[in-house]
C-alpha positions, 0 to 999 in steps of 0.5 A: 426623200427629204434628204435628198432634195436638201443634198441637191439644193445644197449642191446647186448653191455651190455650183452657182458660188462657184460659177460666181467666183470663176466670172469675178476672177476672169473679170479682174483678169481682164482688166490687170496690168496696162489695160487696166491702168489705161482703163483706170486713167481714162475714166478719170481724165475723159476730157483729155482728147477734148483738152487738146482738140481744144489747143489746137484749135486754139494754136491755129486759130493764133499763128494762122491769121492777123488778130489785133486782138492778140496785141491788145490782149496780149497779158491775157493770150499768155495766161490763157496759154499759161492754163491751156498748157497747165491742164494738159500737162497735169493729164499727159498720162492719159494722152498716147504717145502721137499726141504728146508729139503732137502737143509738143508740136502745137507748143513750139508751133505758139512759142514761135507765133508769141516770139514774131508777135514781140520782135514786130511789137520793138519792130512794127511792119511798114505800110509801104513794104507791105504793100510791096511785099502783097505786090511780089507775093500776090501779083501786081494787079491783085486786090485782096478785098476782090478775090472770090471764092474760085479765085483763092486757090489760084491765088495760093498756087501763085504765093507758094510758087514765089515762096519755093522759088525765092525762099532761100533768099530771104531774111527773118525780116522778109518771112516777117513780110511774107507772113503778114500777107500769108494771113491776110490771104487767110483772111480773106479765104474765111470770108468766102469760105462757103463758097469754095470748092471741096476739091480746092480746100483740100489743096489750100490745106496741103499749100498751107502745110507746105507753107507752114514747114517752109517758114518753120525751117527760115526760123530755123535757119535765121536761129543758126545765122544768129549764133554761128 
């Protein structure tokens, strides 16, 4: 009787070892190769997604409006973008390839704002043509300290309506001008933001990409003018 209860205890321990053995190895299995590298990568570098929300944000916050404090800050604004960039760039291999697409993006997006912002440094706006230039773009009886919260999308459909009609005519100076009051516009939309409509952010959004990628492509054309 002895014996038999130590054969059978002795074959429920190798029947559990084994069990053991077969999870550890199904395990392990899961986790090889690329998944297990992605898994590896993400638990090291978990702020990454944060990282570039962050530049984003940041990106935008720069090119989308008139910020005087940039000029002031102007050696800090490069040292900040400076550590930005260093930090995203020392986890690229935890971003997916849409991301880095978008990084590169948000990188040229701040490289073109940094170069406007240095040739109006050598070449400041005039007051009297930027007046003229709100005039054109805004219509001559608009006041932008006036405009409401529902007055701002009829406000943007009337600026890219002149942006699309007349932008093939206009230089690298006149985009200086017309950008000025685009972020003036801007500006002035965060300040009744709360009482602007869901249906009319949406569609401010889509003019202000459209915008975005209509003065992209003049920087691009007065780049070729420049070395033809």
């Amino acid at each position: 009787m002895k014996e038999l209860l130590k054969l059978t205890y002795i074959f429920l321990v190798a029947g559990t070892l084994l069990a053991c053995e077969a999870r550890t190895v199904a395990t392990t299995d899961g986790v090889d190769g690329e998944q297990g590298d992605t898994a590896i990568v993400s638990r090291r570098n978990p702020r990454v997604s944060e990282d570039l929300a962050e530049f984003r944000a940041w990106v935008n916050d720069k090119a989308n409006r008139v910020d005087s404090s940039a000029d002031k800050n102007w050696p800090k604004v490069k040292e900040e973008y400076k550590v930005r960039t260093t930090r995203l760039e020392s986890r690229m291999d935890s971003l997916s390839a849409q991301s880095k697409q978008e990084y590169a993006e948000l990188k040229t997006k701040y490289q073109n704002w940094e170069s406007k912002k240095e040739r109006r440094e050598s070449q400041p706006l005039q007051p009297d043509k930027i007046q003229e230039w709100q005039q054109q773009l805004l219509g001559a009886n608009t006041n932008l300290a006036s405009l409401t919260a529902p007055d701002m999308r009829e406000t943007y459909l009337l600026f890219m309506g002149i942006v699309r009609a007349k932008k093939q005519r206009w230089t690298q100076e006149d985009w200086d001008y017309v950008d000025h009051v685009y972020s003036q516009l801007n500006n002035r939309r965060e300040q009744v933001e709360s009482g602007i409509s869901t249906a009319d952010r949406i569609k401010i959004k889509s003019l202000q990409a459209e915008y975005l990628a209509l003065e992209a492509s003049g920087d691009v054309k007065d780049l070729y003018n420049h070395v033809k």
